[in-house]
C-alpha atoms as a printed R data frame, in Angstrom:
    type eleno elety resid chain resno       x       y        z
1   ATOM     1    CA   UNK     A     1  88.199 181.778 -105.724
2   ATOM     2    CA   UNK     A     2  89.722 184.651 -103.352
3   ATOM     3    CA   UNK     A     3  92.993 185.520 -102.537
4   ATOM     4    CA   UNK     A     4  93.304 183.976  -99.330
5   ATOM     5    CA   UNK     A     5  92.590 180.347 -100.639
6   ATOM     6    CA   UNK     A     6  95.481 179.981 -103.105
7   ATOM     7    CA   UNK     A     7  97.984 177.096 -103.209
8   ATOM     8    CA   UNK     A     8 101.518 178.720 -103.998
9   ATOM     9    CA   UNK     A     9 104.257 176.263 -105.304
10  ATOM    10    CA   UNK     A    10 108.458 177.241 -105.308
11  ATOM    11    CA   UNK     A    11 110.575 174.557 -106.578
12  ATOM    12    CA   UNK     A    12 114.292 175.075 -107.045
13  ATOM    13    CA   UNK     A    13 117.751 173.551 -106.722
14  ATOM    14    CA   UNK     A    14 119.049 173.451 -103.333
15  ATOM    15    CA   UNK     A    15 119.980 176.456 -101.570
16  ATOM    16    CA   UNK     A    16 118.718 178.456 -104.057
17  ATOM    17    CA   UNK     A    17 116.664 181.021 -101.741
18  ATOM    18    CA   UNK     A    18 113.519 179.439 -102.254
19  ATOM    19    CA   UNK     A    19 112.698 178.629  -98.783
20  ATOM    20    CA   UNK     A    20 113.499 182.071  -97.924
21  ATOM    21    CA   UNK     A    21 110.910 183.413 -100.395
22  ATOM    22    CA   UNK     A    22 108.280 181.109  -99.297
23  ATOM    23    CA   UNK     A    23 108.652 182.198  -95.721
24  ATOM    24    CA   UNK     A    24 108.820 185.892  -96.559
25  ATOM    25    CA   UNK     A    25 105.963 186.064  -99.106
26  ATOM    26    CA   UNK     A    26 104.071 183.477  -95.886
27  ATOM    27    CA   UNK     A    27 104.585 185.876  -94.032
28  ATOM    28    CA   UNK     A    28 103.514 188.950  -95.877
29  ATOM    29    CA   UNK     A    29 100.281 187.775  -97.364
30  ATOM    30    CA   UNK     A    30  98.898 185.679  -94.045
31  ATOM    31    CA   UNK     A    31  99.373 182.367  -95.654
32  ATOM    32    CA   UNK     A    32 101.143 178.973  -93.835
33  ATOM    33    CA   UNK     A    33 104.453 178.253  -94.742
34  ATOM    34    CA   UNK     A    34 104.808 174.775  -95.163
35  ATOM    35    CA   UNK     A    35 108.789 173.425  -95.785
36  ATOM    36    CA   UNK     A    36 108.905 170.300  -97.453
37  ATOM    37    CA   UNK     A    37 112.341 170.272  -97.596
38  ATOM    38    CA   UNK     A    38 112.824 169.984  -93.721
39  ATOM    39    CA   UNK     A    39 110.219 167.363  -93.970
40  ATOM    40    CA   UNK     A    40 112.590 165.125  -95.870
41  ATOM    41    CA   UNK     A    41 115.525 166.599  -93.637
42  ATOM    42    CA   UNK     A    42 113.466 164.899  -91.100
43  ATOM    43    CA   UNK     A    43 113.051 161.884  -92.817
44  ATOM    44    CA   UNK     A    44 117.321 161.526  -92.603
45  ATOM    45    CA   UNK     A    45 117.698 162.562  -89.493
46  ATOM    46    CA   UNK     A    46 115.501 159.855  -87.989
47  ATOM    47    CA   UNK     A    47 117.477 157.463  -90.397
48  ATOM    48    CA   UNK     A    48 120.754 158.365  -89.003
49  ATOM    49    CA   UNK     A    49 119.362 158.378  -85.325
50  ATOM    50    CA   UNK     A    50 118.190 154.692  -86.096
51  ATOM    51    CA   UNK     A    51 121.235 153.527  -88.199
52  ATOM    52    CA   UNK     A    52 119.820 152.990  -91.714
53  ATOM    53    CA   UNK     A    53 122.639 155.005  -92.759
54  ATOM    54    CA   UNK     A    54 125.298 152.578  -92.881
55  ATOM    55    CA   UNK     A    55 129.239 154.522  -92.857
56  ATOM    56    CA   UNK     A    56 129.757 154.519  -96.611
57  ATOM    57    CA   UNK     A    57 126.440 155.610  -97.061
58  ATOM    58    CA   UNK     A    58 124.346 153.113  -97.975
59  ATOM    59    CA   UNK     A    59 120.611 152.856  -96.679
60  ATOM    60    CA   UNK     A    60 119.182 150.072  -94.991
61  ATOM    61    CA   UNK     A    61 115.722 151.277  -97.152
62  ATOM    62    CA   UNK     A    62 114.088 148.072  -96.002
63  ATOM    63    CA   UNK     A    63 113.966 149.535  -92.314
64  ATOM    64    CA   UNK     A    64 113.392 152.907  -92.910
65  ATOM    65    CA   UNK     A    65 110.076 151.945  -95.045
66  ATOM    66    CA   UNK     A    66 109.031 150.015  -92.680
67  ATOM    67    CA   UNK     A    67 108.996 152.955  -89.820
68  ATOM    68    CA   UNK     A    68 107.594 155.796  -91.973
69  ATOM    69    CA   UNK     A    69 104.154 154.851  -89.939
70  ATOM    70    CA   UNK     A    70 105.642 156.249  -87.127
71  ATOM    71    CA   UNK     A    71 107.766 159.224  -88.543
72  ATOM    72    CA   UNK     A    72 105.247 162.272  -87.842
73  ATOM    73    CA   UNK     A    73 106.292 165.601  -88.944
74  ATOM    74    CA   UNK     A    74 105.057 169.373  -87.915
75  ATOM    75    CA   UNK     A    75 105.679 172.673  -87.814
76  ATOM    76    CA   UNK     A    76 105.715 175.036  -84.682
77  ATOM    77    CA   UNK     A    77 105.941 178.680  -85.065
78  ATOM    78    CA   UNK     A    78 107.637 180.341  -82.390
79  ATOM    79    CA   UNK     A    79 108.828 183.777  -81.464
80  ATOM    80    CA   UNK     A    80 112.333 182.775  -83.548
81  ATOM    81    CA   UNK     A    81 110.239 181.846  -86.545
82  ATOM    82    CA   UNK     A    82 108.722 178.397  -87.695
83  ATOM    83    CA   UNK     A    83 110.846 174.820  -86.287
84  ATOM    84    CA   UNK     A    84 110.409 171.637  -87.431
85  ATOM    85    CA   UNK     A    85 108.936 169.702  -85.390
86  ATOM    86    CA   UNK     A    86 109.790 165.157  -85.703
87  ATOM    87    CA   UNK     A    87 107.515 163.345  -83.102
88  ATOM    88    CA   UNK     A    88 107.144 165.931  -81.190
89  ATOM    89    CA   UNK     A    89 110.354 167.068  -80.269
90  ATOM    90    CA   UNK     A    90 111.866 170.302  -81.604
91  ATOM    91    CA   UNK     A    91 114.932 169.043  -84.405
92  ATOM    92    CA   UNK     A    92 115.132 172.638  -86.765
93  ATOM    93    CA   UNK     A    93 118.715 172.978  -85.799
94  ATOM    94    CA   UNK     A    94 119.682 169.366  -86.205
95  ATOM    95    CA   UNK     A    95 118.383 168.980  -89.629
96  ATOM    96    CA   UNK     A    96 119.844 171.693  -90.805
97  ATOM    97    CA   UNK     A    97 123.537 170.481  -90.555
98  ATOM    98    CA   UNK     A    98 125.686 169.340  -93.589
99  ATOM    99    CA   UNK     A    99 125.622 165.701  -92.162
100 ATOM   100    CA   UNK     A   100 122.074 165.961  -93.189
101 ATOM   101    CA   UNK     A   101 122.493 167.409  -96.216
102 ATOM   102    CA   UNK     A   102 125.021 165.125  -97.111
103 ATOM   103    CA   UNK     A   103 122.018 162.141  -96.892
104 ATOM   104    CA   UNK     A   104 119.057 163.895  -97.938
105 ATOM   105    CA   UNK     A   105 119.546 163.561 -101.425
106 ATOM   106    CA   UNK     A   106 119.721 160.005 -101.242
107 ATOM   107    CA   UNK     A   107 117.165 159.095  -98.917
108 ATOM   108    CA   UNK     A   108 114.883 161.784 -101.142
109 ATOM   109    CA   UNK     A   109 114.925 158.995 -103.944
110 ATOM   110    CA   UNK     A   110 113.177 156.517 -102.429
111 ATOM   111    CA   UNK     A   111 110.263 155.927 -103.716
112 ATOM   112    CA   UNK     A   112 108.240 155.196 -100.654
113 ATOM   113    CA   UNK     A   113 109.509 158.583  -98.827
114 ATOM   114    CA   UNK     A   114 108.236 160.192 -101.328
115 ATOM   115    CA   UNK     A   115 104.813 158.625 -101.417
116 ATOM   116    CA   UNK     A   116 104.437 159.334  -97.694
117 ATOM   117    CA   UNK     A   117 106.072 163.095  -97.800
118 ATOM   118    CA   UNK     A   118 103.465 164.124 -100.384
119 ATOM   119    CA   UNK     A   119 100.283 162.645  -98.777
120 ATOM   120    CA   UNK     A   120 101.573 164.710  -95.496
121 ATOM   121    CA   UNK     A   121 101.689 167.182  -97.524
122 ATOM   122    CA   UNK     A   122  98.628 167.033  -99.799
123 ATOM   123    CA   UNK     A   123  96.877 167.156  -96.064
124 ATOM   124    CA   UNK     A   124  98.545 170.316  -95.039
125 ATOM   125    CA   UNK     A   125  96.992 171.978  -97.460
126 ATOM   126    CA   UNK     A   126  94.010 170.936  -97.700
127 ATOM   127    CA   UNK     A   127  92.559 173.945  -96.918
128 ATOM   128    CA   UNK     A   128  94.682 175.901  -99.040
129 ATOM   129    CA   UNK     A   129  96.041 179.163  -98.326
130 ATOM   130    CA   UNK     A   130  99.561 177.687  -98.320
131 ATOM   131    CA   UNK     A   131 103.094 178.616  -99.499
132 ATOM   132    CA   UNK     A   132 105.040 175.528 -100.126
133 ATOM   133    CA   UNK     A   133 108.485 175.073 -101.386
134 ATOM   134    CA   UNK     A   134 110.456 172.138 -102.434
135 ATOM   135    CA   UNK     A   135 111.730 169.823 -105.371
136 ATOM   136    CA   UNK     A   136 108.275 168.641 -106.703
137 ATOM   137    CA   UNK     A   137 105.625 170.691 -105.362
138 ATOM   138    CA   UNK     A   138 104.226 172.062 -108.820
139 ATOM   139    CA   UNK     A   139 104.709 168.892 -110.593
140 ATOM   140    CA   UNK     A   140 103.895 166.373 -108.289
141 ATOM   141    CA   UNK     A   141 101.952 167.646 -104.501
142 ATOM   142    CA   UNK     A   142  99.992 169.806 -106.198
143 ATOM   143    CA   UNK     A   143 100.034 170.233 -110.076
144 ATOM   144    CA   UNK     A   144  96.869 172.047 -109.578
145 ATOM   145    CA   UNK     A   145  98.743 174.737 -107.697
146 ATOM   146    CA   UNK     A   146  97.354 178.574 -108.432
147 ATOM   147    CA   UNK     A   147 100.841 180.023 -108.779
148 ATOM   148    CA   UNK     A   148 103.945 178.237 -109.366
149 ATOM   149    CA   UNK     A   149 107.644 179.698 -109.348
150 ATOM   150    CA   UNK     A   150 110.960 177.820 -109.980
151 ATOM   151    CA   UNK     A   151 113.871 179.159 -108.557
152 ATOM   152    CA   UNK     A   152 117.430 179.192 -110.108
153 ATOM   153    CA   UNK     A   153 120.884 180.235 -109.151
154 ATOM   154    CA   UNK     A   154 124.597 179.335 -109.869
155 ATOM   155    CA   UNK     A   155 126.096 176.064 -108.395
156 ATOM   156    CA   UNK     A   156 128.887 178.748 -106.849
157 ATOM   157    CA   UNK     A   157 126.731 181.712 -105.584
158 ATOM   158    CA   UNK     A   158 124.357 179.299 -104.149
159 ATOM   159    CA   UNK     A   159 127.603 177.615 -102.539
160 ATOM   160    CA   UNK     A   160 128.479 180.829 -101.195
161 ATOM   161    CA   UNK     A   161 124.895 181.499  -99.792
162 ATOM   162    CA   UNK     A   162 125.381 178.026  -97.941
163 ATOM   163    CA   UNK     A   163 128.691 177.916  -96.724
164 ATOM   164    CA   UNK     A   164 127.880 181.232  -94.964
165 ATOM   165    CA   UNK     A   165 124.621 180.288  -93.497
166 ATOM   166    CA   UNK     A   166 126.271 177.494  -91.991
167 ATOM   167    CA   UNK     A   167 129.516 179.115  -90.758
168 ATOM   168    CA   UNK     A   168 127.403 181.590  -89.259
169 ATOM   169    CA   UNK     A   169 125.441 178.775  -87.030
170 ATOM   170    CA   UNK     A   170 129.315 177.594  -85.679
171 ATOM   171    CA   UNK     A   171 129.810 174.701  -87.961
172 ATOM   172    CA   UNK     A   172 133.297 173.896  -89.235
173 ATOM   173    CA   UNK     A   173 133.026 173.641  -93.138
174 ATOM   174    CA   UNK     A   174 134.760 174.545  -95.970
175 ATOM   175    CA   UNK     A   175 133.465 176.004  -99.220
176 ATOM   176    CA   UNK     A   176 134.684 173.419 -101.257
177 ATOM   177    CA   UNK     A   177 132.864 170.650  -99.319
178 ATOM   178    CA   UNK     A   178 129.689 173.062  -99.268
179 ATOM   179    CA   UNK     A   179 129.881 173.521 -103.125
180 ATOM   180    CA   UNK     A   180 130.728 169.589 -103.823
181 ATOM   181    CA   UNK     A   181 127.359 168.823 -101.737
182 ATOM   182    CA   UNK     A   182 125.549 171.251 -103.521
183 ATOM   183    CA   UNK     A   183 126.521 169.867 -106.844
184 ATOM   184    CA   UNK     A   184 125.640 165.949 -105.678
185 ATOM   185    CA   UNK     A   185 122.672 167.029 -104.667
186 ATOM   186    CA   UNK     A   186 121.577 168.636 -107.957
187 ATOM   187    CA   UNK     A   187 122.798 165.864 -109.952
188 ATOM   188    CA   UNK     A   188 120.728 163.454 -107.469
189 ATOM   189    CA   UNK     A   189 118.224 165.510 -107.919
190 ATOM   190    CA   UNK     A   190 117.737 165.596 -111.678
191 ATOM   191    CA   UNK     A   191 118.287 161.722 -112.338
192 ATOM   192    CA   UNK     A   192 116.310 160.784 -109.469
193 ATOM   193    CA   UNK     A   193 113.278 158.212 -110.683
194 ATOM   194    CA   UNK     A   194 110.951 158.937 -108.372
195 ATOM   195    CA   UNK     A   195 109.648 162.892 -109.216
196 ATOM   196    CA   UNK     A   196 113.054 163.951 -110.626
197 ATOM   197    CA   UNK     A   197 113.328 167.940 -110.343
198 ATOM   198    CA   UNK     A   198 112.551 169.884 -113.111
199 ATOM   199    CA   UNK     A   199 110.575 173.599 -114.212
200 ATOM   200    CA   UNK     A   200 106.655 172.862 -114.681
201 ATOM   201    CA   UNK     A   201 105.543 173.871 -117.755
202 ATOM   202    CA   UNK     A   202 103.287 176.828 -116.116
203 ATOM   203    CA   UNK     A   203 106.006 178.073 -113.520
204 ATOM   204    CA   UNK     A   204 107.283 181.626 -112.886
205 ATOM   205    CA   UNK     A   205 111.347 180.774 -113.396
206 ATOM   206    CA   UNK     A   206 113.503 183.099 -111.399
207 ATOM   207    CA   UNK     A   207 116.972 183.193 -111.452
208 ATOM   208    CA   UNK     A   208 118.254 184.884 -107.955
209 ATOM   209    CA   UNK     A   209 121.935 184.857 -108.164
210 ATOM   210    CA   UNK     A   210 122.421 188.479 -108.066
211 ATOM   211    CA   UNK     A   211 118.873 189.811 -106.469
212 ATOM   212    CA   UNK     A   212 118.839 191.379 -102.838
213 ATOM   213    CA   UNK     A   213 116.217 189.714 -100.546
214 ATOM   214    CA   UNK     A   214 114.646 193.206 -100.619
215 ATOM   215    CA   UNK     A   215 114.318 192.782 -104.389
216 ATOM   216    CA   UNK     A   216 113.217 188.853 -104.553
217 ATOM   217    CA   UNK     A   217 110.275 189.728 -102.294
218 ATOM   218    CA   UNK     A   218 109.267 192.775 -104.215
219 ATOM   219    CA   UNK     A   219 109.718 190.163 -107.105
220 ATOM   220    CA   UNK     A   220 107.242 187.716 -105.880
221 ATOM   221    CA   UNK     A   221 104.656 190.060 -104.268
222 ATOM   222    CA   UNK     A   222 103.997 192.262 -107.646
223 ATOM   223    CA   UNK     A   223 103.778 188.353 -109.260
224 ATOM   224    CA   UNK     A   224 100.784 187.138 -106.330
225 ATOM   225    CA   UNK     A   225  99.003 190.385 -106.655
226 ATOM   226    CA   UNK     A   226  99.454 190.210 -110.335
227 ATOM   227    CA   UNK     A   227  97.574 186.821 -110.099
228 ATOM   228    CA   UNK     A   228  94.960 187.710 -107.971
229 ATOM   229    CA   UNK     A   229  93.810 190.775 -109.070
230 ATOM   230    CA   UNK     A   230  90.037 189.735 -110.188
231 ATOM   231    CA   UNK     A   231  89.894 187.387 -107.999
């Protein structure tokens, strides 16, 4: 094994900074960022463009299973970073809205979704040489993972770290209804059946709620070089 052909895992709660770490430490070390949780973003937001999402919430699952065959899911890196990519057509701003967030969750429990998410995934890095992040990624895609790191923060600061990201993009929130999402979503989360979120037993746990970015990445590159030196 060498350095360039690890498989790097971050799991955390949502909006706990650990897409932001697996793009930065991507980035750094000449690895491919994969985001697994715009893949499931993805996932919703072709459910709401189809109606499975009924008003009060409820999915038609029956439908939605029975399109996952034609759901296909990329990534593009442009010169503003990496955008998700759903049948070919550019949706990284539309999946990033709290309408989305509001469904994720829910549509993230199915089991099928799940079952089709992580082969996508399993083929992305089959080469290796990947930074992933998500809910399950060092317990379920890939247990076998070289390094994994779970990532922690307070319901509130990671609240806080939401509601500004999306005031910032123009969207008319409150914090309230940010940190009320954020809290459904853990709880959904946890008690999920299908590859609940939790730690794995051999992960790096990191709690971020009062660490600069400048600080997290300095963080997580001393941890990869720590684990490849030798290799």
């Amino acid at each position: 094994m060498n350095s360039d052909n690890l498989i790097i895992a971050i799991d955390g709660y949502s909006s706990s900074g650990k897409s932001t770490m697996a793009r930065r430490l991507a980035k750094a070390i000449g690895y491919r960022y994969i985001d697994s949780g715009a893949m499931y973003r993805a996932v919703t937001l072709y459910a709401m463009q189809h109606g499975f999402i009924a008003a009060d919430g409820s999915i038609d699952k029956a439908a939605l299973v029975s399109a996952l065959p034609e759901i296909k899911i990329d990534f593009k890196v442009t010169p503003d970073g990496q955008r998700t990519q759903l049948n070919g057509k550019d949706v990284e701003d539309e999946i990033r809205t709290l309408e989305v967030s509001a469904h994720v969750s829910p549509i993230a429990t199915i089991a099928e979704v799940r079952r089709a998410l992580v082969k996508m995934q399993r083929d992305m890095g089959e080469s290796k040489g990947i930074v992933m992040d998500g809910r399950d990624i060092g317990t379920m895609v890939f247990p076998q993972a070289e390094l994994k790191i779970f990532c922690d923060a307070s319901a509130e600061k990671r609240a806080e770290r939401r509601f500004k990201e999306l005031t910032e993009k123009g969207q008319s929130i409150t914090y309230e209804e940010v940190l009320a999402n954020v809290v459904s979503r853990d709880h959904i989360d946890e008690t999920r059946d299908e590859s609940p979120l939790r730690c794995a037993d051999d992960a790096v746990r990191l709690d971020n709620s009062e660490m600069t970015l400048e600080e997290q990445d300095r963080w997580l590159l001393d941890l990869f070089r720590r684990k490849t030196v030798g290799l």
